[in-house]
N, C-alpha and C positions, 0 to 999 in steps of 0.2 A: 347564266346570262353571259355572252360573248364581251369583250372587250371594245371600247372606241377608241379610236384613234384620231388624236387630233391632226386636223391639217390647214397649210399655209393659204393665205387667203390671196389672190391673184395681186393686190395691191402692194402687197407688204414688200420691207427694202429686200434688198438681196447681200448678203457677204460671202466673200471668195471661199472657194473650199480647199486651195492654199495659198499660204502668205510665203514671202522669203521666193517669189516662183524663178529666180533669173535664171535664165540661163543654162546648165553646165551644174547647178548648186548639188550637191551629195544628199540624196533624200531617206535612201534607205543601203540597206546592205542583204543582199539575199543572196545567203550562205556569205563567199566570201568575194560574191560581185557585188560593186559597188551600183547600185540605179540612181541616175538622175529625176528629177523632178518631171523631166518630159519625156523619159520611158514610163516614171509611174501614171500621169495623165494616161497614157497609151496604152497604158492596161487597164485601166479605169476605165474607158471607154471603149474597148473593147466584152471585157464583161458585164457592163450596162444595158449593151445592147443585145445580148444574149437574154436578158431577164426577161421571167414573165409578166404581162400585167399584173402586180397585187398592191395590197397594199402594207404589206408589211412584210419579211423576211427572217427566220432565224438565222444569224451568225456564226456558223460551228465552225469555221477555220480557224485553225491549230497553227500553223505556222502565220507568223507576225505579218508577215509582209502580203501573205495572200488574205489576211484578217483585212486590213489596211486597203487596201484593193476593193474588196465585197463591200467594207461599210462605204467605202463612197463612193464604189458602183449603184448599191442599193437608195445610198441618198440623192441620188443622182438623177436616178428613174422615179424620185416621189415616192418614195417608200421609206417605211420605219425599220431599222435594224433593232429586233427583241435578243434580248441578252441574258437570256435561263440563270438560273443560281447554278443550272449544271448540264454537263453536257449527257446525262444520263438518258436512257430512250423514255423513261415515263415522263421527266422534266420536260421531255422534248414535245411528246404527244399531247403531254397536259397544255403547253403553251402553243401548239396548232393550233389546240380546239377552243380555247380562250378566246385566238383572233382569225375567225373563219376567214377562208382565202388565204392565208398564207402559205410561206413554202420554207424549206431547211435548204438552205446553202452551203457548201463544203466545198473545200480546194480538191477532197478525193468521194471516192466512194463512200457515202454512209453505214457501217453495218453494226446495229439494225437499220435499213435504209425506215426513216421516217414516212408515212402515207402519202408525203409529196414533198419530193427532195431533185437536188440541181446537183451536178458535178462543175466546178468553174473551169473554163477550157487554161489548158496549159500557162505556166507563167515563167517567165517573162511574153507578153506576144509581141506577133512580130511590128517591128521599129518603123513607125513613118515619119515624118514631117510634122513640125512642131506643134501642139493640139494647146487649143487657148483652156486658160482655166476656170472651171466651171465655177457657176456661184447658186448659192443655196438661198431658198427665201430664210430673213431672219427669224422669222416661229415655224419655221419648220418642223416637225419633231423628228429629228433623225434616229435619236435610240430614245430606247425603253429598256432601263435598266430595273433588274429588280433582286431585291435584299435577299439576303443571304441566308434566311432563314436562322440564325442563330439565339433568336430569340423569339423565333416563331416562325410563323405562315411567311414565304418570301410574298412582298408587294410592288406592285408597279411603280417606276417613276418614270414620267415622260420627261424629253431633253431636247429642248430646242436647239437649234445651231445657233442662233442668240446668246441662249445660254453658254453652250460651249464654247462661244469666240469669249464670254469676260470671262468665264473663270478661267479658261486657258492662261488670256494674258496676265493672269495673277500668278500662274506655275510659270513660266515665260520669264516674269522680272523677279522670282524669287530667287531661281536658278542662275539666271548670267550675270546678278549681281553675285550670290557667290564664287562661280566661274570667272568672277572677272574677263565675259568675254568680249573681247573688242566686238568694233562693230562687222559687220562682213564674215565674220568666225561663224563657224557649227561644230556644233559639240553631238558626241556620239553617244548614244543610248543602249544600254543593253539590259534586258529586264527579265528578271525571274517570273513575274507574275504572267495569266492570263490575259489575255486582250478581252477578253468577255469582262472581266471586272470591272467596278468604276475606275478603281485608282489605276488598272491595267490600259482603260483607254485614255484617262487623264494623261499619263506621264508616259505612254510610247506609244499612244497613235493620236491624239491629237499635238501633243508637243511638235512632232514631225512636219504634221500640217498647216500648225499655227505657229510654229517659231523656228529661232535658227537650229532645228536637231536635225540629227538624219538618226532612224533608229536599225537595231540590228535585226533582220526577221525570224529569230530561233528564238525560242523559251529554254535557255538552259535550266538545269536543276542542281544537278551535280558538283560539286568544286569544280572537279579536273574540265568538265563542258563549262561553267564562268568562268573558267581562266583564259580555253581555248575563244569563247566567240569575244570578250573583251582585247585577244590580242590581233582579231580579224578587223579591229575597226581604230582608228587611229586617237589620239590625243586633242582636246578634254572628254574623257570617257565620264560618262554618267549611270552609276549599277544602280535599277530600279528594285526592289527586294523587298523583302519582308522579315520579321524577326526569328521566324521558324528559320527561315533561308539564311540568314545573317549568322544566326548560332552555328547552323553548319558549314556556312564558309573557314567560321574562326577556328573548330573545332577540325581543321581540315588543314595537313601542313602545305599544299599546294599554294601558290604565291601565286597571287594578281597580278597582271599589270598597272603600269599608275595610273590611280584614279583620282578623278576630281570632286567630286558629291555621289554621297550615296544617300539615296533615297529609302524612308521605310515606313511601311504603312498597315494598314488590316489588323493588328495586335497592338497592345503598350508596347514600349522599346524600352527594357530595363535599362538604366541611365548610364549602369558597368560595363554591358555590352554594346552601345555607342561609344563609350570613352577606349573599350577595347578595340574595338574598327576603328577608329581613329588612330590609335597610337600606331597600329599591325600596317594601315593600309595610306596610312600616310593624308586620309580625305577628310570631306568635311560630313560629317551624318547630319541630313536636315529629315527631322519626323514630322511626317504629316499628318496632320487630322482635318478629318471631313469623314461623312457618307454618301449612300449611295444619294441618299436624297436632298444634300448638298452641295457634292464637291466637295474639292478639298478650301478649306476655309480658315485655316492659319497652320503655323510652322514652330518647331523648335527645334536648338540644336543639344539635344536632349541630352548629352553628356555632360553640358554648359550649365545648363538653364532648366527650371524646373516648370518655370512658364510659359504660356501658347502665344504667340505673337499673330494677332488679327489681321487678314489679308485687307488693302484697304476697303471702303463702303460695307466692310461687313459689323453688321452689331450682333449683340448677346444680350437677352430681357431674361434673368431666371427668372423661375415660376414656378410652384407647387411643382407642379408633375415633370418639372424638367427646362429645358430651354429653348427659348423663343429666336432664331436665328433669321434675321432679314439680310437680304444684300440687291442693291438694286434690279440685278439679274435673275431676282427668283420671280417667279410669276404670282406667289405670296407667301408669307411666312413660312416656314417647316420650324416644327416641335422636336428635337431631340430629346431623348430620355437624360442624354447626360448633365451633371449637376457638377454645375462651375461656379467659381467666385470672378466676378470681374473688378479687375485691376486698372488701375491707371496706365498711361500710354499705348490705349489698344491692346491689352494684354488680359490673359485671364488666367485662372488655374483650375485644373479639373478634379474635382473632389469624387468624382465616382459616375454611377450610374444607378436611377432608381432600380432598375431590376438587377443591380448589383447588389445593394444593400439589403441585406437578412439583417431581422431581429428573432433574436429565442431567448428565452427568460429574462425578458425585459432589459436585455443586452444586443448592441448593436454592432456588424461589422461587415468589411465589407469582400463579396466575392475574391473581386483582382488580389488583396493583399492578402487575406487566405491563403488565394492559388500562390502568389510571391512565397510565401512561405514555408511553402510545402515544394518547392525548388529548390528553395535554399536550402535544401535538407541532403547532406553527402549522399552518393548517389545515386539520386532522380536527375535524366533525362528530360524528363516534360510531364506537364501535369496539369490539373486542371477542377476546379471545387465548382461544384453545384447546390443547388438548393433542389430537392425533390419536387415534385409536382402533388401529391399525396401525404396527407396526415398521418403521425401515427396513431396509436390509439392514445395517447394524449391531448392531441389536438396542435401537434407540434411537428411541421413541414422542417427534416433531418437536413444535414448536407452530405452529401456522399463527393468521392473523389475519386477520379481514374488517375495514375501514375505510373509511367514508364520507369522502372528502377529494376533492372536485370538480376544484380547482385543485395537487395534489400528483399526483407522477407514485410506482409503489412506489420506484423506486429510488432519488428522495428522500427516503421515508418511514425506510426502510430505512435510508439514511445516518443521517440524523437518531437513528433510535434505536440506533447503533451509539457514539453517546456518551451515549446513556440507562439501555444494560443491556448485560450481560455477555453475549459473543458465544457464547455457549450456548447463550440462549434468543432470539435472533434467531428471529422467525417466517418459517418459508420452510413453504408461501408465505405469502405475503402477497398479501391481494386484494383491489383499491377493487371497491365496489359504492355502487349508487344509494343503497339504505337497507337498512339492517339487518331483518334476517327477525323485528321482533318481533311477540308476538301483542297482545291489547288491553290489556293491563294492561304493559306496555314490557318483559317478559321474553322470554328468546333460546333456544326449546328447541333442544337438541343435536341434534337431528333436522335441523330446516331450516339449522341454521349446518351440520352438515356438506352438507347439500345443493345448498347454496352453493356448499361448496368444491370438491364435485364431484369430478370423477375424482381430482385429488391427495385428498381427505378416506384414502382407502385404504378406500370402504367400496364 
């Protein structure tokens, strides 16, 4: 069965598709020219009008600023920007044929070129005369984002531009209050993560359009490339990242430039390595948490503070299977698996997630701290505990473990954690690998960790 898409009804209000528009304001940085707000109109509008009739688009531009461009060329023309868990060719085929009519967009050539795919004409285009700024109905759905498959089947979430103008403004005044940024200021963004992601579009393409940022249009990876595109863009610099990426900045003697917030999202942020980016890098680490079928929905400064601080209008109902998260902006509740205690002054704390938690012999515990455990063990690199899919002949679902440990043989790893945790949850097996099966944003879908583990997975 094909996919629907929802669409905007001729009455509904309309909101800008950017704020902060004056003038001359610094909107993006592509490579290490700086675009204003009405060169990027002017390529906005130029590749809008290139597009086919559809009614929906995939998103595959790689580079930030041509990503940035396409989603709201494509919003622009009445169309949904679909945003795969991956930019892989069966991902890609699979979500064509999900939403008949559609097409794959790219800043270049495709290859494998997808059954119906665009090239966008060159970027920067050429510069006219000042272009007014467009505005979007409010229930628009401009993307369709979808999960990441890490605990299963990726699912759709539609995203209204409604939606996206409040939660923005919540990423908006979390940041320039920490920035302390006067008024008329823009602060610069540079971000490791994808723009196909939620928290990739959250924190460097809609911030740019909905607040005072201008972001940088490269995805570094590397140290020595975040050091080079953070020193392309001026001061208060904001590094978007992740904790995969974070580990390997620190573990990296190359030096930053000064920063003012760094952001990190898609994994727990062990509270050591916040307090170490902070002391190293002189900034403030704000962790975020939200999903795809969220947003991001509150902040800590995880090095500080052990609890989540609630963005405002948003509540938290636990409940048997998990949590009930409202906020005026959702079109109705969303259930998260994850299992909180709520706290006075808007605040809560996250005791886990149900499909974190394993029980084996009438003993209970949980995934994350396992996996913590099995890190803190002299040297592992990265690592990562599962629960099988498959019984054994007991009737007793094992946990197994992938670890990157170069210089560790398992049946040291093994000893080691048999003074770390209760001989229950011993993962057998246990398997060194080169690196961990993550995708671009540092997540471990269940898919490739069991195909890792291969013939023991039980699958």
């Amino acid at each position: 069965m094909s996919a629907v898409l929802e669409s905007a009804t001729p009455e509904s209000r309309a909101l800008p598709l950017v704020k902060h528009a004056e003038g001359g304001r610094i909107f993006a940085w592509h490579g290490a020219r700086a675009v204003d707000v009405t060169g990027f109109l002017a390529d906005v509008a130029t590749v809008a009008a290139e597009l086919p009739a559809a009614r929906a688009a995939i998103n595959l531009c790689e580079d930030r600023y041509a990503f940035l461009v396409a989603f709201c060329a494509i919003a622009c023309r009445g169309q949904t920007n679909l945003l795969p868990p991956s930019r892989a060719s069966q991902a890609v085929e699979e979500t064509l044929a999900a939403y008949p009519g559609s097409y794959a967009l790219g800043e270049a050539e495709l290859t494998p070129a997808p059954a119906r795919s665009l090239c966008m004409p060159p970027l920067p285009a050429a510069r006219g005369g000042a272009v007014a700024v467009p505005a979007l109905a409010a229930d628009a759905v401009v993307a369709i984002g979808f999960t990441s498959g890490s605990t299963g089947q990726p699912k759709p979430n539609p995203k209204s531009w409604q939606a996206f103008h409040a939660s923005t403004q919540r990423n908006v005044a979390a940041l320039t209050d920490v920035l302390n940024l006067a008024p008329g200021a823009i602060a610069h963004v540079v971000a490791t993560v994808p723009p196909q992601h939620m928290y990739g579009i959250e924190l460097s393409v809609l911030l740019p359009l909905l607040g005072p940022f201008a972001v940088h249009g490269g995805r570094p990876l590397f140290p020595a490339d975040v050091a080079a595109a953070l020193a392309e863009v001026p001061e208060p610099r904001v590094l978007v990242t992740t904790p995969v990426h974070l580990r390997a900045l620190l573990s990296d003697p190359t030096p930053l430039p000064t920063l003012g917030v760094i952001t990190s999202a898609t994994a727990p942020l062990p509270p050591e390595l916040a307090a170490q980016a902070e002391a190293r890098y002189g900034a403030t680490v704000l962790e975020m948490f939200g999903s795809t079928e969220t947003c991001v929905i509150a902040q800590r400064r995880s090095a500080h503070e052990p609890d989540w601080r609630l963005y405002p209008g948003v509540t938290l109902r636990p409940q048997p299977d998990g949590t009930v998260v409202e906020a005026p902006y959702f079109s109705q509740p969303v259930i998260l698996q994850d299992v909180v205690e709520v706290l006075p002054g808007h605040r809560f704390r996250l005791r886990g997630r149900n499909a974190d938690l394993v029980e084996i012999a009438g003993k209970r515990a949980s995934l994350a701290d396992l996996t913590r455990r099995v890190l803190a063990l002299p040297g592992v690199h990265d690592a990562v505990v599962l629960q099988l899919d498959e019984a054994d002949s007991m009737g007793v679902r094992r946990i197994a473990a992938l670890v990157v440990a170069p210089e560790r043989s398992e049946a040291e790893l093994l000893n080691g954690l048999r003074e770390a945790i209760d001989p229950a949850f011993l993962p057998r097996p246990l398997r060194r690998l080169d690196a961990l099966p993550r995708n671009e944003t540092g997540k471990l879908p269940r898919a490739a960790l069991l195909a890792a583990l291969g013939s023991e997975s039980g699958t």
